[in-house]
C-alpha positions as CSV (number, residue, x, y, z in Angstrom):
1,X,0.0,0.0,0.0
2,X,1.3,3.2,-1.0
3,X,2.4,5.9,1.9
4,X,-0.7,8.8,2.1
5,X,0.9,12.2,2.3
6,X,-0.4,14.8,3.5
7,X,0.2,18.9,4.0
8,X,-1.3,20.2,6.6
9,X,0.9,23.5,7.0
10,X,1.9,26.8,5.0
11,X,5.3,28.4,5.5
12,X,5.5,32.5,6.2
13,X,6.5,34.3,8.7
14,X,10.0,32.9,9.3
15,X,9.8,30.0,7.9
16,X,9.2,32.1,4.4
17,X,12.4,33.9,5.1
18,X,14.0,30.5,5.4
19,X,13.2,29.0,2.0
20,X,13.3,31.9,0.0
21,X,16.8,32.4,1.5
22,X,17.6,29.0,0.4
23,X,16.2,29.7,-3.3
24,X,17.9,32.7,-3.8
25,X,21.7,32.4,-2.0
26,X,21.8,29.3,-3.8
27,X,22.5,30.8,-7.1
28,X,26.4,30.5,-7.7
29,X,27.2,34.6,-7.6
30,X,25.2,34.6,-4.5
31,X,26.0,31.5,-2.4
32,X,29.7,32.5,-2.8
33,X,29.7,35.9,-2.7
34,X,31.1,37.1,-5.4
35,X,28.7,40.5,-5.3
36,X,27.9,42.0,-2.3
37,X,24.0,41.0,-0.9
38,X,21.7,44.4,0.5
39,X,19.0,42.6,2.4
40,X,15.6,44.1,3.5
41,X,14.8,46.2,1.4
42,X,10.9,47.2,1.5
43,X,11.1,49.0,-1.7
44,X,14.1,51.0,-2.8
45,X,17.7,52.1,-1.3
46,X,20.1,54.6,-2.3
47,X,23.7,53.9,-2.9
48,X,26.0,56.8,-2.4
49,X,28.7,57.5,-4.8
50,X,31.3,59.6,-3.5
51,X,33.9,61.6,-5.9
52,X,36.6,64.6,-5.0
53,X,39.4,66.3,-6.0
54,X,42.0,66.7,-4.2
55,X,41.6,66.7,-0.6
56,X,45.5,67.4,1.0
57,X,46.2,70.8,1.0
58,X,49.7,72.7,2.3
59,X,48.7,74.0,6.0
60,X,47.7,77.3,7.6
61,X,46.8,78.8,10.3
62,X,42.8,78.5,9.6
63,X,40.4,76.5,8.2
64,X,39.9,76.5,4.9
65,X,36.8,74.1,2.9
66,X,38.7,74.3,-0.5
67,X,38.3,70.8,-1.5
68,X,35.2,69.7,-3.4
69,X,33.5,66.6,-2.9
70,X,30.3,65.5,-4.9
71,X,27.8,62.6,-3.9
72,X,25.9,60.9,-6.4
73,X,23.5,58.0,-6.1
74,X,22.6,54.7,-7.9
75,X,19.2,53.4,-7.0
76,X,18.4,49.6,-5.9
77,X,14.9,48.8,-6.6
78,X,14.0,44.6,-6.3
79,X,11.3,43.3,-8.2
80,X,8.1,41.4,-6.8
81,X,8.6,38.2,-8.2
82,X,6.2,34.9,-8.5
83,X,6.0,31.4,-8.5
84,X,2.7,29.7,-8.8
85,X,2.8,25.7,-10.0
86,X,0.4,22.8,-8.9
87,X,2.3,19.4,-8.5
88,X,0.8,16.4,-8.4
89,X,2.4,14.5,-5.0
90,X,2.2,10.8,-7.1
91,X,4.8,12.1,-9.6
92,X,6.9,12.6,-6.4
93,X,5.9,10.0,-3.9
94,X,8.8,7.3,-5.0
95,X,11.5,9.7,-5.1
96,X,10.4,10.7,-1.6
97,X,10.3,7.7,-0.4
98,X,13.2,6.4,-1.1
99,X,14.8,9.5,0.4
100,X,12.5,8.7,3.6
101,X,13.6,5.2,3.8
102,X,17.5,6.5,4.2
103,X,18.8,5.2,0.8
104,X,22.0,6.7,0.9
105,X,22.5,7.9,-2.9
106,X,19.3,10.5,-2.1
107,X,20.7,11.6,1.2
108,X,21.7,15.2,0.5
109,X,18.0,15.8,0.2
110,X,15.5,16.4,3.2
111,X,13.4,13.7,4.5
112,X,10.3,16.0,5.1
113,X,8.0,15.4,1.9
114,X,7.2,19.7,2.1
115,X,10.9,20.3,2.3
116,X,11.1,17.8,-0.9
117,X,8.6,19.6,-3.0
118,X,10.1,23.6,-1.5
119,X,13.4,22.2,-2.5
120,X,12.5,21.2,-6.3
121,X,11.1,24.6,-6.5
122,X,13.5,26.8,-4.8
123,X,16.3,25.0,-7.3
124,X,14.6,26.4,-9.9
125,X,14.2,29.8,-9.0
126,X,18.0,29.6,-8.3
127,X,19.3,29.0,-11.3
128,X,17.0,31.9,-12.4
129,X,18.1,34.0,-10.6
130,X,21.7,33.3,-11.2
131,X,21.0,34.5,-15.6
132,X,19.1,37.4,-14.7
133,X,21.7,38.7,-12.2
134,X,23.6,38.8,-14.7
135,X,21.9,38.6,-18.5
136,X,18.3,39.4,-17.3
137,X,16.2,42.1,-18.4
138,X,13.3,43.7,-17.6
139,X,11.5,43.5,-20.8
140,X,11.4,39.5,-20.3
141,X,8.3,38.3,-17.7
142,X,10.1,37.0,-14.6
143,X,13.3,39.0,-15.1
144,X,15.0,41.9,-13.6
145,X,18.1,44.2,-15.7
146,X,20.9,42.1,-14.9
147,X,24.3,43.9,-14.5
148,X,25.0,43.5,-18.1
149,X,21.8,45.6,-19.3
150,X,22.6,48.7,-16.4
151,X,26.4,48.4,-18.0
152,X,24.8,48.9,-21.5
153,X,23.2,52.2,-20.4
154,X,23.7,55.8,-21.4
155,X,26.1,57.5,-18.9
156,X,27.1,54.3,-17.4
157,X,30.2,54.8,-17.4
158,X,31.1,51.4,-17.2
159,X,34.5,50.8,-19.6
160,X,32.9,48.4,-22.4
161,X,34.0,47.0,-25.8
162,X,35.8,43.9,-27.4
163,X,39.1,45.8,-27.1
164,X,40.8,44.4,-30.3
165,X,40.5,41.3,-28.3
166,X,40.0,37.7,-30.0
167,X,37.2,35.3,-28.4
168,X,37.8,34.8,-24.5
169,X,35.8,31.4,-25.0
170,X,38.7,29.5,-27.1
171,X,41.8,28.0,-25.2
172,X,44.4,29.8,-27.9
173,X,43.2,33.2,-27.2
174,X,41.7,33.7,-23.7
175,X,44.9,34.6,-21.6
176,X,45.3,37.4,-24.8
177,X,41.5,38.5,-23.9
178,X,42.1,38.4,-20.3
179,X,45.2,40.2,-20.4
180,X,43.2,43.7,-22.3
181,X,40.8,43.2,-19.5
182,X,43.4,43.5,-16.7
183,X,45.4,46.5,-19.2
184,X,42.1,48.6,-18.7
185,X,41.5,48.4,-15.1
186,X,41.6,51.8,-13.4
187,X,44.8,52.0,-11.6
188,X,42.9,53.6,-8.8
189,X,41.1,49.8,-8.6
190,X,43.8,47.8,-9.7
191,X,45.2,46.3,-6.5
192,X,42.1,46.7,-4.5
193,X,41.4,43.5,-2.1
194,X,38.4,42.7,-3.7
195,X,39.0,43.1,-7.1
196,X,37.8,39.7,-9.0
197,X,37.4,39.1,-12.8
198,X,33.9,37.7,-13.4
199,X,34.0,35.0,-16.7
200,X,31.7,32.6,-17.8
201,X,31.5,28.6,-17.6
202,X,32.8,28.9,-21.2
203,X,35.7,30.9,-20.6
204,X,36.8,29.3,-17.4
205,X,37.0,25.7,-19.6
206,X,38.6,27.7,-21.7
207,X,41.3,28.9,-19.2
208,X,41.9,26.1,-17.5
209,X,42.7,24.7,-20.6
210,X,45.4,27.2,-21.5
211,X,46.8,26.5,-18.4
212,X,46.9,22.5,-19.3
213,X,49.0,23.4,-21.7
214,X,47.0,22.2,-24.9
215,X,46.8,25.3,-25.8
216,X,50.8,26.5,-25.1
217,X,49.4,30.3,-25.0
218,X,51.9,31.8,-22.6
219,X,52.0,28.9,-19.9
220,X,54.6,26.9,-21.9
221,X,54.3,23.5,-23.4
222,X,53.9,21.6,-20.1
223,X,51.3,23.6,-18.9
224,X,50.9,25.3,-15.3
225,X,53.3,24.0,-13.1
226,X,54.6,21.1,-15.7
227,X,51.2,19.5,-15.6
228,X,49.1,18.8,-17.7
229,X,45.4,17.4,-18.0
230,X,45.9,16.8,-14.5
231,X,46.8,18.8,-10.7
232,X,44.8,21.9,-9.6
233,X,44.9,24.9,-11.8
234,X,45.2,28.5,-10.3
235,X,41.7,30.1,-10.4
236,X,43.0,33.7,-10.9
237,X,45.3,35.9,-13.2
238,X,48.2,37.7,-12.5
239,X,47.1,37.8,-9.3
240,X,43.3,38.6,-9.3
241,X,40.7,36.3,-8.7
242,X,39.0,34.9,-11.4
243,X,35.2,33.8,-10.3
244,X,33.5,31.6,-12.5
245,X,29.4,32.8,-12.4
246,X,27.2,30.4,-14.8
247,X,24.9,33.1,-15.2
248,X,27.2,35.4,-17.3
249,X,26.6,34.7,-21.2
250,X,29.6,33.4,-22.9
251,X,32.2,35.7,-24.7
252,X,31.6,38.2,-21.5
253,X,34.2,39.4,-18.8
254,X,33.5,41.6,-16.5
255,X,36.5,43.3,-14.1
256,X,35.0,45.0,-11.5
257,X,35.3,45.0,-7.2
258,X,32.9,43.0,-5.1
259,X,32.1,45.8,-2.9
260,X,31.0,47.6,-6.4
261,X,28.3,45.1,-7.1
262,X,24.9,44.8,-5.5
263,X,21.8,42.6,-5.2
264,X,19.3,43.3,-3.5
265,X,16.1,41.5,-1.7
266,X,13.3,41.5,0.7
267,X,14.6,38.1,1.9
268,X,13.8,38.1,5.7
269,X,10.9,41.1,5.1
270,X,6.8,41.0,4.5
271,X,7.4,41.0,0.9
272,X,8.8,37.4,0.6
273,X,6.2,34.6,1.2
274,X,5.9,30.7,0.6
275,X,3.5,28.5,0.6
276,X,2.3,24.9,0.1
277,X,-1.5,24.2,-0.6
278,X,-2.5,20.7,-0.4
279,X,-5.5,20.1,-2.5
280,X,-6.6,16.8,-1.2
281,X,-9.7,18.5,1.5
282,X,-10.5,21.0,-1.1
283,X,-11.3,18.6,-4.0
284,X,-10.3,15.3,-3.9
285,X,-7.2,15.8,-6.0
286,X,-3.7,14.5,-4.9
287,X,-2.0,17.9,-6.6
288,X,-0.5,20.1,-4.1
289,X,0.4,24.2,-5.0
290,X,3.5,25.7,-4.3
291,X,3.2,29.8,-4.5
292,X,6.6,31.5,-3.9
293,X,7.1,35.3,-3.9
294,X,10.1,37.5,-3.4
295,X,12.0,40.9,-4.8
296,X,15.1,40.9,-6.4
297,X,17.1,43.2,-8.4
298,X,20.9,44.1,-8.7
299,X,22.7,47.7,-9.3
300,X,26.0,48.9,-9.6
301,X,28.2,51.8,-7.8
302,X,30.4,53.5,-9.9
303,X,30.6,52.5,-13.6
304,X,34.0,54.3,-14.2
305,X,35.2,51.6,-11.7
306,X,34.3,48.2,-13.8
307,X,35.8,46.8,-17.1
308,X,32.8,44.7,-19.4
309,X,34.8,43.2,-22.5
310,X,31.8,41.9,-24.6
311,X,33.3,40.9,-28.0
């Protein structure tokens, strides 16, 4: 005889927070922080821009304001967001049980049939939100402008172009492509402790690669180190970080500081709420709803400051 399941409960309130954290930080820029996360916010938040001239002066006697400073803002406005699907718990049941019955090749998932169902959801909206942080745009239903649409913007100022450079997604050329990123990093940035260059799946292969040696572009025949196909490649160049987010389309590099990058949520706020409907009382059915909602969005602080080779 098959197991009956049954929902009984909803999730808000704190548990809401909970799984909508869980959806959301589990998108690859998020979950390790690449950009830096701006939680609970209601509706909007200013981020200050600060610029000046130069501020040391020879000395005297009095005081004297001569230095000019000018503050400028970027707005961070999330997006309401939605997730409305009806499952039907019998397409379901056998995975869950298995998982229930401690089978051991199921047991990095949760035991709690809810928790099952939130989870198969909340994957989803992950890997969701991971394209539109960075290739999203607002024109498309269920997207937010990722970073590359608010680079694309008049009076940006965000340093953009292919920069003579050949494709960053092929072995033989990417440590070329790379290197014009890093050649056009503000020297006021270069250096900076969280400085990272941002690639794509593509263009990591394609590194990593380079570095095997296959493609002898700069790392010598032998590859990184003398090896090969095999032993751990350095993850960075020339020193900065190189972050591998699946979201960013391939053929795009982006150079740009952590602390220059922002996303922005409700997360633990009234705006985020899940739920689980079982529809077994209400009409027979063994289908169950999952409704999700949340805000995102993601802005940038100063443009001048971030390098986007898109060739």
């Amino acid at each position: 005889m098959a197991t009956t399941v049954n929902i009984s409960s909803t999730y808000a309130g704190q548990f809401s927070g909970k799984y909508i954290a869980a959806a959301l930080l589990s998108a690859p820029t998020l979950d390790k922080e690449y950009i830096t996360l701006k939680p609970n916010i209601k509706y909007k938040e200013v981020i200050k821009k600060y610029a000046s001239d130069e501020i040391v002066k020879d000395a005297s006697c009095d005081f004297s304001a001569s230095s000019t400073i000018t503050l400028t803002e970027q707005i961070i406005q999330p997006e309401e967001f939605q997730v409305n699907l009806q499952l039907c718990k019998e397409d379901f049941r056998s995975d869950w049980e298995a998982i229930d019955m401690g089978v051991s090749v199921y047991d990095n998932l949760p035991a709690n049939f809810t928790d099952f169902l939130i989870g198969q959801v909340a994957g989803q909206v992950a890997q969701k939100i991971e394209r539109n942080i960075w290739s999203g745009s607002n024109a498309t239903n269920g997207e937010f402008d990722g970073f590359l649409q608010l680079f694309g913007t008049a009076g940006s100022g965000v340093l953009s172009g292919s920069f003579g450079a050949s494709a960053v997604t092929a072995s033989s050329t990417v440590i070329a492509g790379l290197q014009l990123v890093v050649d056009r990093i503000p020297d006021t940035v270069y250096g900076k402790e969280d400085l990272a260059i941002y690639v794509s799946t593509a263009t990591m292969k394609a590194y990593q690669t380079a570095l095997g040696g296959a493609q002898a572009s700069g790392v010598g025949a032998n590859g990184f180190n003398n090896q090969m196909t095999v032993g751990l490649k350095p993850m960075d160049f020339q020193g900065i970080p190189v972050l591998m987010c699946p979201g960013l389309p391939a053929g795009n590099v982006v150079a740009a500081q952590k602390s220059n990058l922002f996303f922005g949520t409700a997360l633990l706020s009234n705006k985020n709420e899940v739920k689980l409907l079982d529809m077994a009382d209400l009409d027979g059915s063994q289908n169950v709803r999952v409704i999700m909602r949340y805000t995102a969005g993601v802005q940038f602080g100063v443009g001048s400051d971030i390098v986007w080779y898109n060739g």
